[in-house]
C-alpha positions in Angstrom: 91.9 69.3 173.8 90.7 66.0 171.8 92.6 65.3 168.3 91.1 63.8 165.6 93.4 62.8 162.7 92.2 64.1 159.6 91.6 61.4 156.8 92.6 58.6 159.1 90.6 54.5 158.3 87.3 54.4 160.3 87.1 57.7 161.6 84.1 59.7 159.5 81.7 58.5 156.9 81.0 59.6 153.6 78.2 60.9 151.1 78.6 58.2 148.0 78.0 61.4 145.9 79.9 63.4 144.2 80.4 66.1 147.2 81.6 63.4 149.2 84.1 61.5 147.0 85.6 65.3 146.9 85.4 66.0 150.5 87.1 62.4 151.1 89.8 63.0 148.5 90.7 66.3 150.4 90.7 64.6 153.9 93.2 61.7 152.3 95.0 64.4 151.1 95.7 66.0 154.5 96.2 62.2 156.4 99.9 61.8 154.6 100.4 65.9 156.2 99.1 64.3 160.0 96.8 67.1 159.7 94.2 67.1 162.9 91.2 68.4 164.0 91.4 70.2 167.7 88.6 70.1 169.5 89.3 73.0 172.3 86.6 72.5 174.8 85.6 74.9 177.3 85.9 73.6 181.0 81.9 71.9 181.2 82.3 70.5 177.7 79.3 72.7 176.4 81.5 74.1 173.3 84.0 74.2 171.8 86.4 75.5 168.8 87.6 73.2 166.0 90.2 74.4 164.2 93.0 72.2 162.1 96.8 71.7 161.8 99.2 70.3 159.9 101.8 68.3 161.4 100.3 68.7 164.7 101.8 72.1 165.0 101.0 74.9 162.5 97.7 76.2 161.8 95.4 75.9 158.9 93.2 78.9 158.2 90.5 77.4 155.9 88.6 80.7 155.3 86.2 79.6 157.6 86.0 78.5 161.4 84.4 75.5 163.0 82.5 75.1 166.8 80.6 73.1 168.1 77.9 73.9 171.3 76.0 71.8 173.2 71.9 72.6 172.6 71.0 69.3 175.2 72.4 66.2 176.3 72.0 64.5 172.7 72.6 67.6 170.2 75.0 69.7 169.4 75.2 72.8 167.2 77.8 72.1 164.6 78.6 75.8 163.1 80.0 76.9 160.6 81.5 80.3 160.0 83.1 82.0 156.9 86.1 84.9 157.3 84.1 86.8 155.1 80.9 87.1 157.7 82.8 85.9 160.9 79.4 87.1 163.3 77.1 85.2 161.1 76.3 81.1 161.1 76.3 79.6 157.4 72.8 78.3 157.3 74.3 76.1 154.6 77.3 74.7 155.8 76.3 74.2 159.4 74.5 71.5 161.1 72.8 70.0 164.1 75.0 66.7 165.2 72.5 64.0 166.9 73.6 61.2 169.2 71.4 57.9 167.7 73.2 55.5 170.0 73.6 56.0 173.7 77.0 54.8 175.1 75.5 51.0 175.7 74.7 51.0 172.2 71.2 51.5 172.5 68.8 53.2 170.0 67.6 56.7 170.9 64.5 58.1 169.3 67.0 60.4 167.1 68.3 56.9 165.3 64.6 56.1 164.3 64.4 60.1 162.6 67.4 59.8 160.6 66.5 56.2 159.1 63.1 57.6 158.1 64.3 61.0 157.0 66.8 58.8 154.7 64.3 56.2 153.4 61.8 58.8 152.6 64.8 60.5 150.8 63.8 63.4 152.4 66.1 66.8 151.2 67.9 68.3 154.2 69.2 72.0 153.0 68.6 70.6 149.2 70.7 67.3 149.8 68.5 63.8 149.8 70.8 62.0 152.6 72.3 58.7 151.1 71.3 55.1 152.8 74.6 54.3 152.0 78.1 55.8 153.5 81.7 55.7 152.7 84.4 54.7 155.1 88.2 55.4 154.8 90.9 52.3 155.3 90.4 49.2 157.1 90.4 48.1 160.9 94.3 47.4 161.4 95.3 50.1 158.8 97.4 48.2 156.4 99.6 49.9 154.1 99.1 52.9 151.8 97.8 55.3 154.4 95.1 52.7 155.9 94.0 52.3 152.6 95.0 48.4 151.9 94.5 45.8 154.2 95.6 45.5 157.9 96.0 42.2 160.4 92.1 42.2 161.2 90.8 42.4 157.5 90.5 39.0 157.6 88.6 38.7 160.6 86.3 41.0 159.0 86.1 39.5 155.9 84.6 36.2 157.1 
């Protein structure tokens, strides 16, 4: 099982827009509660189920559960399912997760895609993608949940 902590500095990015601000305030919410997303993968890595706790330890039911399966070595299905139709994938809600940066840091052809896809602000399920992304805290996290500077905020500042 891999744990990411929900709402922590650096670890997602954010639409600028309204849905995002909302969907960040939530996550910053749950960071004070060390809530964290599980990943449970299966034994080859191919899938797995996401769902979240609360102090490490006691299970959020968000009316909805999360998973993620591997379609090839760069794409994964990122689903999406609601308790109220738990046998059928919100077209909506879930999402294909590309790699754009192989593990030396070098461009895959999914990279170029996205760019274009964002600078011809083309809608994907009735959302233009923004060119630019929010970030929670700062390298370091300083005070205030991440949120104020830490010891390399300088660094970065320069």
């Amino acid at each position: 099982t891999f744990k990411l902590r929900s709402g922590a500095p650096l670890n997602w990015s954010y639409s600028t827009g309204t849905a995002g601000w909302i969907y960040w305030a939530f996550l910053r919410l749950s960071y004070p509660l060390c809530s964290k997303l599980h990943f449970r993968f299966d034994p080859e890595y191919t899938s797995a189920d996401m769902p979240l706790y609360m102090c490490n330890c006691v299970w959020m039911p968000m009316g909805m559960t999360w998973t993620m399966e591997q379609i090839d070595e760069n794409s994964w299905d990122r689903n999406i399912y609601f308790c109220w139709s738990p046998d059928s994938k919100s077209k909506k809600g879930s999402y294909i997760l590309r790699r754009v940066l192989d593990g030396s840091g070098n461009e895959l052809p999914a990279l170029q895609e996205m760019m274009t896809g964002i600078e011809q602000r083309t809608k994907v399920k009735g959302t233009k993608k923004p060119m630019q992304q929010i970030i929670n805290g700062w390298p370091g996290g300083g005070g205030c949940c991440g949120l104020l500077p830490g010891p390399d905020a300088q660094r970065l500042l320069l």
